[in-house]
C-alpha positions as CSV (number, residue, x, y, z in Angstrom):
1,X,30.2,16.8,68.8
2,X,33.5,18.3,67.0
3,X,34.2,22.1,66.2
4,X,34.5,22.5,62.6
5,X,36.6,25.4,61.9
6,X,37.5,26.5,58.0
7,X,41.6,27.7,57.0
8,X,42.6,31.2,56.7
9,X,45.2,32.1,54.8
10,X,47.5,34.7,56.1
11,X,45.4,37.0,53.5
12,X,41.8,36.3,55.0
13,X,41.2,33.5,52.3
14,X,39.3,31.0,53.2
15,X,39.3,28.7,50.7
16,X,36.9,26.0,51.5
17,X,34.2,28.1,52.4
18,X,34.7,30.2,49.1
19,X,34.6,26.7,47.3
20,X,30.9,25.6,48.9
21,X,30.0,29.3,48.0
22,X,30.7,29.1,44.4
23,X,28.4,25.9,44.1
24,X,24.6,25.9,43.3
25,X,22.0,23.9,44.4
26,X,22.0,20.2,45.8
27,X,25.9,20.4,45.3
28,X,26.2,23.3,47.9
29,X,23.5,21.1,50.0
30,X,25.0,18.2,49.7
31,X,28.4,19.2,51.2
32,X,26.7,20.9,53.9
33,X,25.0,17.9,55.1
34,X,28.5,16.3,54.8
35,X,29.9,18.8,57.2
36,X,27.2,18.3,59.8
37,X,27.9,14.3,59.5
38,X,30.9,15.3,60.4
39,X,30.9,17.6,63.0
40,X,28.4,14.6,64.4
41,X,30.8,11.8,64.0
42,X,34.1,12.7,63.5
43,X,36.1,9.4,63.4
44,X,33.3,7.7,63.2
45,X,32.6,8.3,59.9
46,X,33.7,6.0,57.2
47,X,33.5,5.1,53.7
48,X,31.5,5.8,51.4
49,X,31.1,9.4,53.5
50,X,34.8,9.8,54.4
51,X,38.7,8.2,54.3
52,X,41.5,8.4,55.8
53,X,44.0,9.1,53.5
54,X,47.0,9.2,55.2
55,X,49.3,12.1,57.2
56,X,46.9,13.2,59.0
57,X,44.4,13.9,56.3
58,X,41.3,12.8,55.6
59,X,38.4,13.4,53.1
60,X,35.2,14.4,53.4
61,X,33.5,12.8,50.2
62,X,30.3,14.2,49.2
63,X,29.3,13.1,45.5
64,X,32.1,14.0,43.3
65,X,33.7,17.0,45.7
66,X,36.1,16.5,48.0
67,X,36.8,18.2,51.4
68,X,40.2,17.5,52.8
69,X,40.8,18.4,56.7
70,X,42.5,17.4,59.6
71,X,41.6,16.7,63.3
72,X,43.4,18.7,66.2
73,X,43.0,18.3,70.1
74,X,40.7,15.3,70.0
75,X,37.6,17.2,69.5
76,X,37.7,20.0,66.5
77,X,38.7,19.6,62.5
78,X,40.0,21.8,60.5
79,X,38.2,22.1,57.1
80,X,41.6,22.5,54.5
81,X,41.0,22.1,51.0
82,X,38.1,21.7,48.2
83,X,38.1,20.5,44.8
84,X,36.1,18.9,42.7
85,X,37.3,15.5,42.0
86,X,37.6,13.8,38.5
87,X,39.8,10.7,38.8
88,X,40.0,8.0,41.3
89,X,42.6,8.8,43.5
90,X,43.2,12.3,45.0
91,X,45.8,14.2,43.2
92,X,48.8,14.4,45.0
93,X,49.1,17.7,44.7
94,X,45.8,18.5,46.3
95,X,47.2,16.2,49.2
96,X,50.7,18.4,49.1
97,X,48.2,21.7,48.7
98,X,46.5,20.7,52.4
99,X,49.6,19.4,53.9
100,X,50.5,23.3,53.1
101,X,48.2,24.9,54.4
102,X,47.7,22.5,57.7
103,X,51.4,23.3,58.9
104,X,51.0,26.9,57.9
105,X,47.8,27.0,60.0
106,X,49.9,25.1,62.5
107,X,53.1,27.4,62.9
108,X,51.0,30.6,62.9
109,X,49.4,29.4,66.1
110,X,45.6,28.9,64.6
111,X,44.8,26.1,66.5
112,X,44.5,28.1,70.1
113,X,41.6,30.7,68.5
């Protein structure tokens, strides 16, 4: 089993976790289910339920949102970025957007708590 943890901004933010909040319903269900798959699986998990997507990203995909996260010391992910998606590719700047956010999470020293 993985350790899911969610980013913090330097501010408290914590972006994904505001995201799932904001949604209703079998949305907010959905992705929650998603999340458990993961913590679960972690690499296991493949298409159609996550990607690889490149530098060291992946994405979770449940229905039309997207979680992108990252995995850290074998055994725990870090939940980065939501957004609902609306084309076929993820935008690069969503990509650039988690990138951020990883190697902020990373040189603040996140990754030991």
């Amino acid at each position: 089993m993985f350790e899911i943890r969610y980013y913090e901004s330097s501010r408290g933010e914590v972006y994904v976790r505001e995201y799932i909040d904001q949604l209703v319903g079998n949305h907010q269900c959905k992705i929650l289910a998603f999340i458990k798959k993961l913590r679960n699986q972690g690499y296991l998990l493949r298409r159609p339920v996550a990607a690889y997507l490149g530098s060291k990203l992946w994405e979770l995909r449940p229905g039309s949102h997207r979680i992108l996260y990252s995995f850290y010391e074998r055994d725990k992910i870090i939940l980065l970025h939501a957004f609902h998606k609306k084309s076929s590719e993820v935008p690069k700047g969503d990509m650039e957007l988690a990138m951020n956010r990883l190697n902020d999470w990373l040189n603040r020293g996140r990754y030991e708590k």
